[in-house]
Backbone as CSV, one residue per row, in Angstrom:
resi,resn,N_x,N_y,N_z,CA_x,CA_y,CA_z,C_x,C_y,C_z
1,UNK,238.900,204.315,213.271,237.620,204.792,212.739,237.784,205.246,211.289
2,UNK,236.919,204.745,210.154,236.923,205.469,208.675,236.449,207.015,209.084
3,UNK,236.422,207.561,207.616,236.132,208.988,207.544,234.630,208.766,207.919
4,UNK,233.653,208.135,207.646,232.519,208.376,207.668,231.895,208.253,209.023
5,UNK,233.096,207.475,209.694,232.209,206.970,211.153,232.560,208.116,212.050
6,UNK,233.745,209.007,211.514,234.303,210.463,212.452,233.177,211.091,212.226
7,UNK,232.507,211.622,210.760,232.264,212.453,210.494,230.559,212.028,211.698
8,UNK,230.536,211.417,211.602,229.061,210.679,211.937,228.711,211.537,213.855
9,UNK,230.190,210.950,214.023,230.568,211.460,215.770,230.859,212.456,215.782
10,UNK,231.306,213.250,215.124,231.009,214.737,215.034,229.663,215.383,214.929
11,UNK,228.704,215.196,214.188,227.296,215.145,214.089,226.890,214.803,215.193
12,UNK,226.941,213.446,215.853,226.208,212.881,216.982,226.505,214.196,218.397
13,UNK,228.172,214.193,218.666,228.462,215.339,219.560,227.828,216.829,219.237
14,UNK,227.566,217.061,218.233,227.751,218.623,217.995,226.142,218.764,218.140
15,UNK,225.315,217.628,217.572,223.767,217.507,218.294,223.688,217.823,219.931
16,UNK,224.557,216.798,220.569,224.405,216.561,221.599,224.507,217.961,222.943
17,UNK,225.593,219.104,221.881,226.397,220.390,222.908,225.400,221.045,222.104
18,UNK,224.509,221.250,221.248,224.056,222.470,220.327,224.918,223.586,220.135
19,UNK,226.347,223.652,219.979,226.757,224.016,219.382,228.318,223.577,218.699
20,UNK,229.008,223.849,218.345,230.531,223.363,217.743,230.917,222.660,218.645
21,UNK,231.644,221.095,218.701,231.979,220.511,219.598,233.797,221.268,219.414
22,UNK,234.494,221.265,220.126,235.947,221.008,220.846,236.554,220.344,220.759
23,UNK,238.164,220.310,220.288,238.479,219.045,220.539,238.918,218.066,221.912
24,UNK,238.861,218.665,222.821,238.889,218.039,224.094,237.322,217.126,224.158
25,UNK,236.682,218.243,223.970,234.976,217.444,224.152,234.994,216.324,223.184
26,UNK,235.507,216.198,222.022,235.437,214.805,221.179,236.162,213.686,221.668
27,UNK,237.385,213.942,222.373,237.691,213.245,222.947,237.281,212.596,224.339
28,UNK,236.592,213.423,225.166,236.264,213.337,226.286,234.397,212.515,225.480
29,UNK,234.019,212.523,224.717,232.510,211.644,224.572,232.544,211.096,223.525
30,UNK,233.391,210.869,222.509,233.347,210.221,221.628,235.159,209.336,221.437
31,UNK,235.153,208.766,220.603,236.893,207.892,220.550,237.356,208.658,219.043
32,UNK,237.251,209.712,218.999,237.827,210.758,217.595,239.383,211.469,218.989
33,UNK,239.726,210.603,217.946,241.071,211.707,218.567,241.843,212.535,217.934
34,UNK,242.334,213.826,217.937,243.271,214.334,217.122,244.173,213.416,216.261
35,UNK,244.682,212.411,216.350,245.108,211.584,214.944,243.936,211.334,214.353
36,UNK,243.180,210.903,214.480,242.168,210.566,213.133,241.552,211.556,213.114
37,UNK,241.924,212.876,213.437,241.495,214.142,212.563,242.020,214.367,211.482
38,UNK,243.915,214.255,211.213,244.905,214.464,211.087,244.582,213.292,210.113
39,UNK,244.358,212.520,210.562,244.516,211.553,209.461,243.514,211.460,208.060
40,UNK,242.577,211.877,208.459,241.186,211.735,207.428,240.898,213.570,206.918
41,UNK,241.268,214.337,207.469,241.449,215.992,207.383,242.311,216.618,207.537
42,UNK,242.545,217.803,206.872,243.619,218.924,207.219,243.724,219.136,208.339
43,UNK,242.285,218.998,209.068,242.206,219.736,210.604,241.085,220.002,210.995
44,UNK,240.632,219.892,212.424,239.461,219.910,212.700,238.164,220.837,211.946
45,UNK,238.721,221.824,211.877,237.966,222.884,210.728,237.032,222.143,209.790
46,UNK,238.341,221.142,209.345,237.988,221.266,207.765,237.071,220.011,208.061
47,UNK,237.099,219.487,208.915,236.135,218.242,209.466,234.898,218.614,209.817
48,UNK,234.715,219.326,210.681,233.422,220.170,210.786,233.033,220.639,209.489
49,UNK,233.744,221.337,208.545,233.192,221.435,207.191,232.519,220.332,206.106
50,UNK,232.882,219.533,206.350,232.771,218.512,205.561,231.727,217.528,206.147
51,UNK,231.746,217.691,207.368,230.522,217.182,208.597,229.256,218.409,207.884
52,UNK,229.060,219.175,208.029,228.193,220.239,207.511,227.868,220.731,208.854
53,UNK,228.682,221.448,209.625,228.258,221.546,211.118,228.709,223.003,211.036
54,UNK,227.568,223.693,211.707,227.663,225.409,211.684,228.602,225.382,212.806
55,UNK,229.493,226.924,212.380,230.581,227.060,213.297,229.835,227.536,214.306
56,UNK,229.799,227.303,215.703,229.100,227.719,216.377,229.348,228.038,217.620
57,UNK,229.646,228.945,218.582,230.261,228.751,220.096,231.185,229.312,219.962
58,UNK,231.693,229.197,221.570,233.572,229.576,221.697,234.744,229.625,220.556
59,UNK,235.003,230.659,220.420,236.060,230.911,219.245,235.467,230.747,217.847
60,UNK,234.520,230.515,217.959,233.422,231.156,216.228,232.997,232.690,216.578
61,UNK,233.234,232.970,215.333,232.335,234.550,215.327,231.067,234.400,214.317
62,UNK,230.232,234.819,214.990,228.818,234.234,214.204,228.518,235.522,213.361
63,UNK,228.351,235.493,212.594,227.539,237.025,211.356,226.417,237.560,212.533
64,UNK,226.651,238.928,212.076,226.058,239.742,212.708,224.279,239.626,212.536
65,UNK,224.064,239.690,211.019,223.066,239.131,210.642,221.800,238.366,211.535
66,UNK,222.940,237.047,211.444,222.478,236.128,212.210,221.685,236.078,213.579
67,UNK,222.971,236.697,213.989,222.736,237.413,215.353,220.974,237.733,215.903
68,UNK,220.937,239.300,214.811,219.623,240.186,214.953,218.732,239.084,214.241
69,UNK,218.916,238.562,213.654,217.772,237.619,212.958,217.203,236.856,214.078
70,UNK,217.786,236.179,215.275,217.229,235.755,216.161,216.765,236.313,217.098
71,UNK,217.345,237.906,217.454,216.747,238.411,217.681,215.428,238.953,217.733
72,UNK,215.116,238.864,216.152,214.187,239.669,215.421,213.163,238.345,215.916
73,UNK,213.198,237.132,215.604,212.206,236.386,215.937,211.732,235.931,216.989
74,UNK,212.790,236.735,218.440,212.418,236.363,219.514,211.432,237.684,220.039
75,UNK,211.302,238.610,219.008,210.929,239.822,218.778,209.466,239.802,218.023
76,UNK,209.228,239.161,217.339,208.273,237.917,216.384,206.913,237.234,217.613
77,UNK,208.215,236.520,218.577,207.369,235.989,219.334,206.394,236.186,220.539
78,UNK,207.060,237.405,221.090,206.747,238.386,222.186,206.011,239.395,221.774
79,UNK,205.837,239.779,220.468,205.075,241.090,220.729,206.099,242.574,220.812
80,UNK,207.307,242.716,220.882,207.969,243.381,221.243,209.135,243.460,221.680
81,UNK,210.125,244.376,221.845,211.742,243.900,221.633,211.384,242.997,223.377
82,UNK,213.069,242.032,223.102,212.603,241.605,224.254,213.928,242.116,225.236
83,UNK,213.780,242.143,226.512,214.647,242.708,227.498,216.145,241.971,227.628
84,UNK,217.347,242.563,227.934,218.538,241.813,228.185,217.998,240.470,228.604
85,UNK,217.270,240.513,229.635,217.564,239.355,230.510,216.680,238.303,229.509
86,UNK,215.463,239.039,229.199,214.172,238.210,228.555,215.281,237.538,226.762
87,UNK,215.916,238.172,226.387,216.768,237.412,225.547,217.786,236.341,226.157
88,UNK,218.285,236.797,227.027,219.468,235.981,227.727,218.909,234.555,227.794
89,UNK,217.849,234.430,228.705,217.182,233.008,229.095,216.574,232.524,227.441
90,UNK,215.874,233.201,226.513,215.479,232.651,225.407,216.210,232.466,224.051
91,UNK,216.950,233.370,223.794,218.130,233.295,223.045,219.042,232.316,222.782
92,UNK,219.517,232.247,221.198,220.073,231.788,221.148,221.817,232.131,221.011
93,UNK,221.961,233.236,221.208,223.751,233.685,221.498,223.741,234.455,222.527
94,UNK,224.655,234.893,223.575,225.196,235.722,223.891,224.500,236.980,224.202
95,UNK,223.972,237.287,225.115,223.483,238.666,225.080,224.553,240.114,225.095
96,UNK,225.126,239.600,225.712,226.857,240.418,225.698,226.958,240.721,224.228
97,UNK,227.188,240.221,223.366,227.581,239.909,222.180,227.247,241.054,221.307
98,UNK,225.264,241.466,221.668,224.464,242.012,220.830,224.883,243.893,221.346
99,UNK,225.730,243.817,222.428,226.057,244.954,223.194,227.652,245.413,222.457
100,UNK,228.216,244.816,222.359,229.422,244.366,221.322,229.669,244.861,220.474
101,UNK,228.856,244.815,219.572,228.166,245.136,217.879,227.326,245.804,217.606
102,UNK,226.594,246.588,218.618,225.190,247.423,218.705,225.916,248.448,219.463
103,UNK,226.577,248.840,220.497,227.031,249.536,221.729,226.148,249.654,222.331
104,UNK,224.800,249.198,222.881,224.160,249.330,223.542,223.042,248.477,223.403
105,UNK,222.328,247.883,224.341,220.974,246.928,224.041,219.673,247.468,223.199
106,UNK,219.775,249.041,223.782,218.781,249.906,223.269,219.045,250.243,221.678
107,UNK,220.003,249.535,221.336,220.318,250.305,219.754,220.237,249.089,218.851
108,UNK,219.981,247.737,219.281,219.884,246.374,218.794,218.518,246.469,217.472
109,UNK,217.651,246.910,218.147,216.396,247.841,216.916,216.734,248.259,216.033
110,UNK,217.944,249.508,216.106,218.554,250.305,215.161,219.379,249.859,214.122
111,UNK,219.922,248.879,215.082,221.105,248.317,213.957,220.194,246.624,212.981
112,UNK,219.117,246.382,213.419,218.779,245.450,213.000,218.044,246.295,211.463
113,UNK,217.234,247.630,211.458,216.373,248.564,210.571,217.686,248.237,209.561
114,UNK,218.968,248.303,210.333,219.832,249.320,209.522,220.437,247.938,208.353
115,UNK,220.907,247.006,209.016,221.387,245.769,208.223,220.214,245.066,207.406
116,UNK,218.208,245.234,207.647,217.998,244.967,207.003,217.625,245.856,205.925
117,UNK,217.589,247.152,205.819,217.367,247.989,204.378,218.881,247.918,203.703
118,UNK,219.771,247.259,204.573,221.008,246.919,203.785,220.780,245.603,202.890
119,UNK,220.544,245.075,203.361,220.153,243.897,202.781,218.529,243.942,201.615
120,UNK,217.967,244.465,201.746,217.037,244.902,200.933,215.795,243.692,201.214
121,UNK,215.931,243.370,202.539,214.903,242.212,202.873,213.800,242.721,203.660
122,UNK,213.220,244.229,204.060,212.404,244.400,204.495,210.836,243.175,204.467
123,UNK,210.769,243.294,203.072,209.511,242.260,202.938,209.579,241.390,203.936
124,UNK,210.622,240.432,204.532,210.784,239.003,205.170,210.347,239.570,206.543
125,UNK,210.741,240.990,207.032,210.624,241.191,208.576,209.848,242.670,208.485
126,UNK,208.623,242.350,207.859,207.307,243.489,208.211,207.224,243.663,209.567
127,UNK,206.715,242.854,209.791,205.835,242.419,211.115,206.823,243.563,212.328
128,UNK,207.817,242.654,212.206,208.926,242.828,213.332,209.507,244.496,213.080
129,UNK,209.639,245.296,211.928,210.213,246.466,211.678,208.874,247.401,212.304
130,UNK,207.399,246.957,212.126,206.248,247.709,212.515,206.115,247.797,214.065
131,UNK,206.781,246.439,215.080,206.511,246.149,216.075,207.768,247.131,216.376
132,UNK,208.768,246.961,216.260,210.118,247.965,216.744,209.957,249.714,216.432
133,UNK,209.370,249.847,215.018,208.713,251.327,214.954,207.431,251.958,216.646
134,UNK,206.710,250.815,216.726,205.497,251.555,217.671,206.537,251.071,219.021
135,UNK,207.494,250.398,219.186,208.087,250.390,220.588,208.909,251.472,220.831
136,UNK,209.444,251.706,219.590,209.905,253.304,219.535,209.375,254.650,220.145
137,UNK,208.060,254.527,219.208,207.249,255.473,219.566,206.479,255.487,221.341
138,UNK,206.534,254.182,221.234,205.977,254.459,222.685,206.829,254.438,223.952
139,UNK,208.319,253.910,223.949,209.705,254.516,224.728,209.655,256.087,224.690
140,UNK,209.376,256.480,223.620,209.527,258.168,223.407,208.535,258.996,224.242
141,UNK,207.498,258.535,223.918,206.185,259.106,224.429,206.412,258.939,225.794
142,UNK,206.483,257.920,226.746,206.542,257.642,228.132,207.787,258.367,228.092
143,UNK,208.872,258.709,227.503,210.046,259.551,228.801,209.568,261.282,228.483
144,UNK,208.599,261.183,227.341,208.253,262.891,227.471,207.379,263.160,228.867
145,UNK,206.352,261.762,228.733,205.365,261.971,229.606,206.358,262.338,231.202
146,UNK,206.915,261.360,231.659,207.466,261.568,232.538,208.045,263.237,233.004
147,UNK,208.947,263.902,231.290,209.200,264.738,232.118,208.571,265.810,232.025
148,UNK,206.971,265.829,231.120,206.096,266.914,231.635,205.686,266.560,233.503
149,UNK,205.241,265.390,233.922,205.235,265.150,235.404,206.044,265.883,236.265
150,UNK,207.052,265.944,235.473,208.594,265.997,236.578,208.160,267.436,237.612
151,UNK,209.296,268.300,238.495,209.086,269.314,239.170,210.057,270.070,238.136
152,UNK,209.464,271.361,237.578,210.264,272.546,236.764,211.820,272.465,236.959
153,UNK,212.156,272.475,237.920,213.928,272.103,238.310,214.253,270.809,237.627
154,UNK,213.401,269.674,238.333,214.291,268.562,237.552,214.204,268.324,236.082
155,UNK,212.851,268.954,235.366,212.941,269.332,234.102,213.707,269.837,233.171
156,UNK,214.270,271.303,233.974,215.757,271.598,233.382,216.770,270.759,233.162
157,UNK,216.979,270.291,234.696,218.032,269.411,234.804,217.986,268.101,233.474
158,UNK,216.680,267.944,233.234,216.675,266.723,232.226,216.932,267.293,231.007
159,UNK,216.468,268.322,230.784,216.201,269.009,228.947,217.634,269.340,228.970
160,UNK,218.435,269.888,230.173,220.160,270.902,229.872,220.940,269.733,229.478
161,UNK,221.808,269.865,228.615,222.915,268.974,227.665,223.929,268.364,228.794
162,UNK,223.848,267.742,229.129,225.252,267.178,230.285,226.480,267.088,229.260
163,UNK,227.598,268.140,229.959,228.624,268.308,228.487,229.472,267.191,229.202
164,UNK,230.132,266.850,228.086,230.966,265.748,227.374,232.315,265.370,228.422
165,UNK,232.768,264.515,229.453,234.206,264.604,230.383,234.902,263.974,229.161
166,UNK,235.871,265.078,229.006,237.189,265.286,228.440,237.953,263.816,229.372
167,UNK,238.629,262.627,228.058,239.955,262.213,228.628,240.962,262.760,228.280
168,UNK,241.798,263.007,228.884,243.143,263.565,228.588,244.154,262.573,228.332
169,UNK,244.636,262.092,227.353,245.259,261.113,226.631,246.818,261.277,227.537
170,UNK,247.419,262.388,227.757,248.657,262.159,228.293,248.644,262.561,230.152
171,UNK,247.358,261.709,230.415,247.178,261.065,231.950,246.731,260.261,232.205
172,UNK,247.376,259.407,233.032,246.835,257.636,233.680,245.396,258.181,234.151
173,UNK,244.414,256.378,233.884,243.492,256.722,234.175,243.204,255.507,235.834
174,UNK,242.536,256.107,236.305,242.508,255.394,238.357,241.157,254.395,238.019
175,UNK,241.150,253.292,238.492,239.650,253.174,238.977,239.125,253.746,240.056
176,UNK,237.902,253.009,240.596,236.974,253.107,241.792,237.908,253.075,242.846
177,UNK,237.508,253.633,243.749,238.292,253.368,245.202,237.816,252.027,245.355
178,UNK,239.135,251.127,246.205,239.158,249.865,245.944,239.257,249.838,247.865
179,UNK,238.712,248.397,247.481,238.517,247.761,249.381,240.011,247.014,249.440
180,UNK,240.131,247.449,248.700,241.750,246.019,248.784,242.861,246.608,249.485
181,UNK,243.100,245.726,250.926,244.331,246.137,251.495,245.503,246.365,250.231
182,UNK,246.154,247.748,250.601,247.753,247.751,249.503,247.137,248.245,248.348
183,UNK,245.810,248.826,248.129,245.834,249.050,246.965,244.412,250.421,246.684
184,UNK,245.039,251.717,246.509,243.865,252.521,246.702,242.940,252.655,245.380
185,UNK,243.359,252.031,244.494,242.315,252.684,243.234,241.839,250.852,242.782
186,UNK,240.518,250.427,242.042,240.474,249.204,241.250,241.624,249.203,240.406
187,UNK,241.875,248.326,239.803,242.509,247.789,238.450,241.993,248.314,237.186
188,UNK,242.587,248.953,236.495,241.822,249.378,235.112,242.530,248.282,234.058
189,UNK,243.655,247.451,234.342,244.141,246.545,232.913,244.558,245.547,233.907
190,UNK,245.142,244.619,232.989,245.489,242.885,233.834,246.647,243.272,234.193
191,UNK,247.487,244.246,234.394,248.774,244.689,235.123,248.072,244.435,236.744
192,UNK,246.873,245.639,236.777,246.664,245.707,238.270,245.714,244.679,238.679
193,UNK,245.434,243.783,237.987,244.577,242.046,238.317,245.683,241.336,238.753
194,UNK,246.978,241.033,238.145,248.419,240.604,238.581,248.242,241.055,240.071
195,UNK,248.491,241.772,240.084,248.951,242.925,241.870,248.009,242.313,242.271
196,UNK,246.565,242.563,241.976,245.537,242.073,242.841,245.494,240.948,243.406
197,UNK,245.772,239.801,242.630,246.048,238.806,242.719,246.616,238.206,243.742
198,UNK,247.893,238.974,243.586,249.191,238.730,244.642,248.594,238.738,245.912
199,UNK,247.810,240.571,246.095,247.564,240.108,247.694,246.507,239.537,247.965
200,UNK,246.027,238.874,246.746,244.642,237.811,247.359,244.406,236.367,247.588
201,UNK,246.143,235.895,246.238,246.070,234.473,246.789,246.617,233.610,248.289
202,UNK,246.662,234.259,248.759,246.694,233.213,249.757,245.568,233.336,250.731
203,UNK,244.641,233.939,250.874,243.207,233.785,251.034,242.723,232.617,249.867
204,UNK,242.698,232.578,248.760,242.374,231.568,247.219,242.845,230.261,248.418
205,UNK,243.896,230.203,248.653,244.964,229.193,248.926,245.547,228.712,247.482
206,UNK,246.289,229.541,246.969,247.125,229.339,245.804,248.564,229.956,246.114
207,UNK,249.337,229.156,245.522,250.867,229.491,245.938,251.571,229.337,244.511
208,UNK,251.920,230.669,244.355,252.914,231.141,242.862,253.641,230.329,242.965
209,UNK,254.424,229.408,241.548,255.170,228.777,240.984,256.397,229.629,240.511
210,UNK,255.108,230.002,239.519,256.489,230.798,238.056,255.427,231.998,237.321
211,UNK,255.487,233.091,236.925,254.731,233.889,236.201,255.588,234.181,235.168
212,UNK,254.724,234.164,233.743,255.772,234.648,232.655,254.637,235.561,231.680
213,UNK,255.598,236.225,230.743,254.500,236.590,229.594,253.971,235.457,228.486
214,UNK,254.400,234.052,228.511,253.779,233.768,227.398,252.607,232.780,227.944
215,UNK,251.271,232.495,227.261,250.113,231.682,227.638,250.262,230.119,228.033
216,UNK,249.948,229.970,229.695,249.635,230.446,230.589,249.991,231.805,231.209
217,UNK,249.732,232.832,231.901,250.536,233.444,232.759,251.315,232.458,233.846
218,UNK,250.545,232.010,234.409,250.912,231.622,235.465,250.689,229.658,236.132
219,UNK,251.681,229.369,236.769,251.250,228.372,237.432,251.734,228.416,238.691
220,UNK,250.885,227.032,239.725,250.998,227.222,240.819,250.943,226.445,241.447
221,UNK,250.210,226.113,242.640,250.088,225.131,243.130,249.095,225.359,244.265
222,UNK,247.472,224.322,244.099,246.575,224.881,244.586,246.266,224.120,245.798
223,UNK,245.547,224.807,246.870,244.717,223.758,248.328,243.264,223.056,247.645
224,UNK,243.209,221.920,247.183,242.298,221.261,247.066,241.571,220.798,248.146
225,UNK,242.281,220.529,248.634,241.509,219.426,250.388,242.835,219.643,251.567
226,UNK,242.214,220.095,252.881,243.109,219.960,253.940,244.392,219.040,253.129
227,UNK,245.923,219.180,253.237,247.094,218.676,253.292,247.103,217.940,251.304
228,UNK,246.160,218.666,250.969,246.375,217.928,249.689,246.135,219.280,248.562
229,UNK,247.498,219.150,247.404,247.156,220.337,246.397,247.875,219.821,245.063
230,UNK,247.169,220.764,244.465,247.505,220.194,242.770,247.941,221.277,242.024
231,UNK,248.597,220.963,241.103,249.239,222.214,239.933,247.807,222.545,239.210
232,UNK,247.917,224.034,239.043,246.901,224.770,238.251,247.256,225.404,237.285
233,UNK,246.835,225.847,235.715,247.614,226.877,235.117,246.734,227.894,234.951
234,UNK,246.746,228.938,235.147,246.149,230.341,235.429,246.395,231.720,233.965
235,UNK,245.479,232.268,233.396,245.746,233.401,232.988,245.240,234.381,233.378
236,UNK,245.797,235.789,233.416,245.162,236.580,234.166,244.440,237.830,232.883
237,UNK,243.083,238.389,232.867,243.031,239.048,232.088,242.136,240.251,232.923
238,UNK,242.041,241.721,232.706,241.488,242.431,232.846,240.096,242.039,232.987
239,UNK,239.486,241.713,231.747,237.760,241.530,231.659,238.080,239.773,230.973
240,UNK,236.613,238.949,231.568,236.872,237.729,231.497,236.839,237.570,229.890
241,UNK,235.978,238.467,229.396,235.443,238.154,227.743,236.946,238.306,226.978
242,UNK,238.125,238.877,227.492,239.693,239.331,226.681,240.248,237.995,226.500
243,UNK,239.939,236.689,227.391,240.638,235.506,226.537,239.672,235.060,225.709
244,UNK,238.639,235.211,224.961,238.322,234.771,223.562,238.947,235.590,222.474
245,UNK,238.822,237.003,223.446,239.401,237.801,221.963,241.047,237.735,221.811
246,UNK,241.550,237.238,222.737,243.047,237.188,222.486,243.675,235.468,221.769
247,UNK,242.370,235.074,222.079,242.168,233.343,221.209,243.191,232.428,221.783
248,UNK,242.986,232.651,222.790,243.337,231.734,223.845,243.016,230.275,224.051
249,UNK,243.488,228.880,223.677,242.852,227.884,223.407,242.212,227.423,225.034
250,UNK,241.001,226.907,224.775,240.117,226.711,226.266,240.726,225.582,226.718
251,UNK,241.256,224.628,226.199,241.846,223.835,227.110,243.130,224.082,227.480
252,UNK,243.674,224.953,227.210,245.031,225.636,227.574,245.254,225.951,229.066
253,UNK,244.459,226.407,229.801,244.659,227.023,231.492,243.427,226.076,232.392
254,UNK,243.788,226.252,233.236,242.616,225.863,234.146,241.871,226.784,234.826
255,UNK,242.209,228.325,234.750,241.599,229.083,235.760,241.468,230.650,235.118
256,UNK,240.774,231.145,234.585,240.859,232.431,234.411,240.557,233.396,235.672
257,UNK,241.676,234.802,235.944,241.914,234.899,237.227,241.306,236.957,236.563
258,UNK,239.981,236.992,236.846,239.877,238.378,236.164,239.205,239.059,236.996
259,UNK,239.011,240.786,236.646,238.562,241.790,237.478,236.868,242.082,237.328
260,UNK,236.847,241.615,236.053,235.216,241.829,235.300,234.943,240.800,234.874
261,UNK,233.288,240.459,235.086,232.887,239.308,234.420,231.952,239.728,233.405
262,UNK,232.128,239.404,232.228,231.514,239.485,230.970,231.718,238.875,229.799
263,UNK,231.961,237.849,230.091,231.695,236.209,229.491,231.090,235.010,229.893
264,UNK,229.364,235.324,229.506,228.600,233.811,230.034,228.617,233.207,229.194
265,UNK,229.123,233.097,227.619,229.289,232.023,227.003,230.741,231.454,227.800
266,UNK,231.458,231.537,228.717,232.874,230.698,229.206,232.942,229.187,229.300
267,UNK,233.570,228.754,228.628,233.308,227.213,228.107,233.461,226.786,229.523
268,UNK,232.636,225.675,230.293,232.243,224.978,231.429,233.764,224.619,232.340
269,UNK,234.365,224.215,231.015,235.671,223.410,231.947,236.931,224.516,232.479
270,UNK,236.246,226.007,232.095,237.202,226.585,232.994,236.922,227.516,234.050
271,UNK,237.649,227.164,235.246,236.919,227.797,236.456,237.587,229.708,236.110
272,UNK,237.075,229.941,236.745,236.704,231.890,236.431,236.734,231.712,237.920
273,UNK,237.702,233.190,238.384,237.562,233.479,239.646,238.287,235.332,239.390
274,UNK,236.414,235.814,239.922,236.533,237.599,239.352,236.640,237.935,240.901
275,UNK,238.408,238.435,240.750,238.209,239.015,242.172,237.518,240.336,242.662
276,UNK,236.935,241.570,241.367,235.908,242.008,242.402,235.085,241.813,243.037
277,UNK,234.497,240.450,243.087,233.211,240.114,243.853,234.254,239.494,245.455
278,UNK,235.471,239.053,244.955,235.696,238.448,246.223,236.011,240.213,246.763
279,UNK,236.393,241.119,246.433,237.317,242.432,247.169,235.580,242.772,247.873
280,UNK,234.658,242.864,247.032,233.523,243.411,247.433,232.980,242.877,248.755
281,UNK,232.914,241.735,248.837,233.101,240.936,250.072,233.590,240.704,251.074
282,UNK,234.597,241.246,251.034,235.695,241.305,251.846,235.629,242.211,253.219
């Protein structure tokens, strides 16, 4: 393939995923293979650059900006901020994401006021700064109303300061009481997802190989079908969202093996298996 006919299939794919294609995915729908990346570019990067293709997806970090800007217009379109979920389905990133960078969904308003008088673009987002001011005002108004309603006791209870739980830095911290035979507290890090693991795969029907520290953790050997199994490679992480941030390449494992799920951008081709839902079940 010349440079122009890559660059072309890069365009055609990256239309096709709406967002950054992969290089597995170029290979898997188009005939661009890592040599004629190599050959016509420094590297896929710089191919997508030169393609004019926004970094977009898994292992891009998108401007924050950006982010609230779509926000702001899905905010535009409704009449009013719109809800986790009511972004999730209409959105275009990550609702996780906006929790990330905001610490909270409820502060996505705040931080959007705040980046645009940083930016000095009020003029562009009237509309939307007037609509987030009266949603303000009227969140406020309904939790006063409520707690003039309330009964005098639970009034206190709402107006008195709930003081602050102290961590104490030189003591381990426990999870939840856990359903898991062999194990009385949840997992608070991928140490106790390991353990967990242990006494859960052979319910999975997975049988340890080899575990090491470097990426994969682990491989194995899995029950696909009565009398028939295949090698798997497995990493294990605390929360599912810790292999983007540890930049973990997606075609690298076949199985992320975690305690929390909080990665719905997780690229398709890798299976996720959060054993609190299986312990919860149990």
């Amino acid at each position: 393939m010349t440079r122009e006919e890559v660059l072309a299939s890069l365009k055609k794919c990256a239309k096709k995923l709406g967002r950054t294609p992969r290089m597995c995915e170029l290979e898997r729908m188009s005939k661009i293979t890592s040599y004629m990346i190599q050959k016509h570019f420094a590297n896929l990067a710089h191919a997508l650059q030169e393609a004019r293709i926004e970094a977009r997806g898994v292992g891009h970090r998108v401007d924050t900006m950006t982010m609230l800007g779509d926000w702001a217009h899905l905010t535009r379109k409704l009449g009013k901020p719109p809800s986790f979920m009511e972004y999730r389905r209409a959105g275009q990133f990550g609702a996780n994401s906006f929790i990330n960078r905001c610490g909270a969904w409820s502060r996505v308003g705040e931080r959007f006021r705040a980046l645009v008088a940083e930016s000095k673009t009020e003029s562009e987002w009237t509309d939307v700064l007037e609509i987030i001011a009266k949603w303000d005002g009227h969140t406020t108004a309904e939790g006063r109303r409520k707690a003039q309603n309330c009964r005098p006791s639970e009034r206190m209870i709402q107006d008195e300061p709930q003081p602050r739980r102290k961590i104490r830095l030189d003591r381990p911290i426990y999870g939840a009481p856990s359903k898991l035979p062999g194990m009385i507290y949840e997992p608070v890090n991928e140490a106790g997802v390991v353990y967990a693991f242990g006494r859960l795969a052979d319910k999975l029907g997975i049988d340890v190989e080899r575990i090491q520290t470097a990426f994969p953790d682990c491989e194995a050997m899995r029950e696909v079908a009565p009398g028939k199994r295949q090698r798997v490679k497995i990493e294990f992480e605390y929360a599912r969202r810790n292999f983007m941030e540890h930049k973990h390449p997606a075609d690298g494992c076949d199985i992320i093996v975690c305690w929390v799920h909080n990665w719905p951008e997780c690229p398709e081709t890798i299976e996720v298996i959060e054993l609190s839902r299986i312990v919860r079940g149990m």
